[in-house]
C-alpha positions as protocol buffer text, in pm:
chain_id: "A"
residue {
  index: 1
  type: UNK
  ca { x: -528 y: -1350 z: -429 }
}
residue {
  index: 2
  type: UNK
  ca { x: -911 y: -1192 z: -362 }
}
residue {
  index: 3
  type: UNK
  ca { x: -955 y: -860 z: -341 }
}
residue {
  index: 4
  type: UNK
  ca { x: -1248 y: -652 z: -277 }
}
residue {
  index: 5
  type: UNK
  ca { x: -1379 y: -556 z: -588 }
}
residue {
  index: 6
  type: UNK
  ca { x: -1346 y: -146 z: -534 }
}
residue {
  index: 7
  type: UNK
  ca { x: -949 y: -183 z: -485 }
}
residue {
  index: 8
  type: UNK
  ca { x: -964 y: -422 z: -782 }
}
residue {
  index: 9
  type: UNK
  ca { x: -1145 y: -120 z: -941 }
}
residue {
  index: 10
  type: UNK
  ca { x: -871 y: 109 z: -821 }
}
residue {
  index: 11
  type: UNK
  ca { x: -543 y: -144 z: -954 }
}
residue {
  index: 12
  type: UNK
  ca { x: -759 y: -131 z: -1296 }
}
residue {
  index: 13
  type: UNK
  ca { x: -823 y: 236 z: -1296 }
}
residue {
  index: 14
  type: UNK
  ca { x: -457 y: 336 z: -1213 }
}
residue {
  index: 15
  type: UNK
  ca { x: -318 y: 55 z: -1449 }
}
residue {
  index: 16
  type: UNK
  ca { x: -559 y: 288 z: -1759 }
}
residue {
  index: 17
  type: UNK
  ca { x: -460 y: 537 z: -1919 }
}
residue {
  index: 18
  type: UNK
  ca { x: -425 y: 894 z: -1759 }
}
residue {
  index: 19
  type: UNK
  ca { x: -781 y: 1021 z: -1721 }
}
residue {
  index: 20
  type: UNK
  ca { x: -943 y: 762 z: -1637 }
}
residue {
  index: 21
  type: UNK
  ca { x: -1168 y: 823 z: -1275 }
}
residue {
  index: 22
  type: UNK
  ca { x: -930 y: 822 z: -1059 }
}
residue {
  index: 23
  type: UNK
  ca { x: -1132 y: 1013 z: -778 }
}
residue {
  index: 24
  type: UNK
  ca { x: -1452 y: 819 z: -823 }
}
residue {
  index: 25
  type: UNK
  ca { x: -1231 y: 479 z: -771 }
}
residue {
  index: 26
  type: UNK
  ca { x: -1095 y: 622 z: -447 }
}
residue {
  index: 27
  type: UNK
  ca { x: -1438 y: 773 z: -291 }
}
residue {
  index: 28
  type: UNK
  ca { x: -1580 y: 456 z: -359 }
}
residue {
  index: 29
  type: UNK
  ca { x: -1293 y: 242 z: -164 }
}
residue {
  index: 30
  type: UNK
  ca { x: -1312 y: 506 z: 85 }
}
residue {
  index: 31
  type: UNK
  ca { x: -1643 y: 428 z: 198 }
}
residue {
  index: 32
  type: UNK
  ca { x: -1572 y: 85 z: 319 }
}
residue {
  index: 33
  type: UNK
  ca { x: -1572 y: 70 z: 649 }
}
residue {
  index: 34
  type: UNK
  ca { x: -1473 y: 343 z: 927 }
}
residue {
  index: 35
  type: UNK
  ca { x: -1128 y: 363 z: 806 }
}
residue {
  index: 36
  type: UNK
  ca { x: -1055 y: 39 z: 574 }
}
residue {
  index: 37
  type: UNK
  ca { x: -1100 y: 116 z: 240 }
}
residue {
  index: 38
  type: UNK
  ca { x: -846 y: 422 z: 273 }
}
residue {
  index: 39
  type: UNK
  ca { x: -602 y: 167 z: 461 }
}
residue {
  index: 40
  type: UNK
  ca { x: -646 y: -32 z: 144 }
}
residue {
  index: 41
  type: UNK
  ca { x: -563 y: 272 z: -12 }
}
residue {
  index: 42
  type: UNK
  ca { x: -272 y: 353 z: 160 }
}
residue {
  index: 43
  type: UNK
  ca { x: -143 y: 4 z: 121 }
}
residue {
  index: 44
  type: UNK
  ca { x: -184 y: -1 z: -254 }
}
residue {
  index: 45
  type: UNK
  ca { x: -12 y: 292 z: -338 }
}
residue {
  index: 46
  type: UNK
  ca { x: 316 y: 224 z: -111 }
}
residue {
  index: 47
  type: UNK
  ca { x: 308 y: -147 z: -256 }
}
residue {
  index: 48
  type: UNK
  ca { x: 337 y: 37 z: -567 }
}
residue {
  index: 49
  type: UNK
  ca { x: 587 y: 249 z: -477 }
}
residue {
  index: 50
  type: UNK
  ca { x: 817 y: -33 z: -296 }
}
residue {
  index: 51
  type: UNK
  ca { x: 764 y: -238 z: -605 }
}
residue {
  index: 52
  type: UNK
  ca { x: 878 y: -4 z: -863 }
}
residue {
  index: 53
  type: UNK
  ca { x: 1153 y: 138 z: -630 }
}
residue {
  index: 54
  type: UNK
  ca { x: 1518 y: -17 z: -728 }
}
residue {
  index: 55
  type: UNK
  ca { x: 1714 y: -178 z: -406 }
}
residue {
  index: 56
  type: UNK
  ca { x: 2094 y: -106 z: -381 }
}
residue {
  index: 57
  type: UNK
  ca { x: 2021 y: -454 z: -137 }
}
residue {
  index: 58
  type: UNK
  ca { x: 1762 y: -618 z: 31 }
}
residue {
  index: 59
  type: UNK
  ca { x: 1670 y: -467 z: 367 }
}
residue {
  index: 60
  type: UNK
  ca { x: 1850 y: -632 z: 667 }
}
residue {
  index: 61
  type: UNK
  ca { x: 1799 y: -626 z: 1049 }
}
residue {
  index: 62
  type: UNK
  ca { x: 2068 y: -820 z: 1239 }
}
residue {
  index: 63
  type: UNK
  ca { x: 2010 y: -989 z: 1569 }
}
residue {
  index: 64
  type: UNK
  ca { x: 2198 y: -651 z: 1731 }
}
residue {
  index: 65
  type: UNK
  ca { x: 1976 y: -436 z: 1590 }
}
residue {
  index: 66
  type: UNK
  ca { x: 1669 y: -607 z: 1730 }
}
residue {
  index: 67
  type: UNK
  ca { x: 1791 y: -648 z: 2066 }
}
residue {
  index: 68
  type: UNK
  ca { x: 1893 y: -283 z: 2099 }
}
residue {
  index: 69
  type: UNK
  ca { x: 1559 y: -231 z: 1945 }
}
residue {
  index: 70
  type: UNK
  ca { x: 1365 y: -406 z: 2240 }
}
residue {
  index: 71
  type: UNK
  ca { x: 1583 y: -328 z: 2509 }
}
residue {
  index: 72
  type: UNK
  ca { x: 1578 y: 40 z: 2463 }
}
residue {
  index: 73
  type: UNK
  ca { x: 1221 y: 73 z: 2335 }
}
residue {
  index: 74
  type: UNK
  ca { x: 1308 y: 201 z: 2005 }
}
């Protein structure tokens, strides 16, 4: 459950109220590393996405699926 502490600074700034620096929170995780802190990023905003999006039901793959999957190259 650790976290660098700009994404934690991101999750709190998003979590605020509209207005907040949103901007600042992202320039400052986006200068970690070469690419990192915008992975981070990335990752945060689809996690919140997934996690507020409502399933019809779970996501599968059968066995089929991943041996068509490997055998053509898909």
């Amino acid at each position: 459950g650790r976290v660098s502490r700009p994404l934690a600074a991101l999750a709190e700034v998003r979590a605020a109220a509209p207005g907040r620096d949103l901007d600042g929170a992202l320039r400052r995780l986006a200068a970690i590393g070469h690419s990192s802190g915008l992975d981070a990023a990335t990752g945060f905003f689809y996690g919140a996405i997934v996690w507020r999006a409502p399933l019809a039901s779970p996501p599968t793959i059968s066995v089929a699926d991943r041996s068509a999957a490997v055998t053509t190259g898909a």
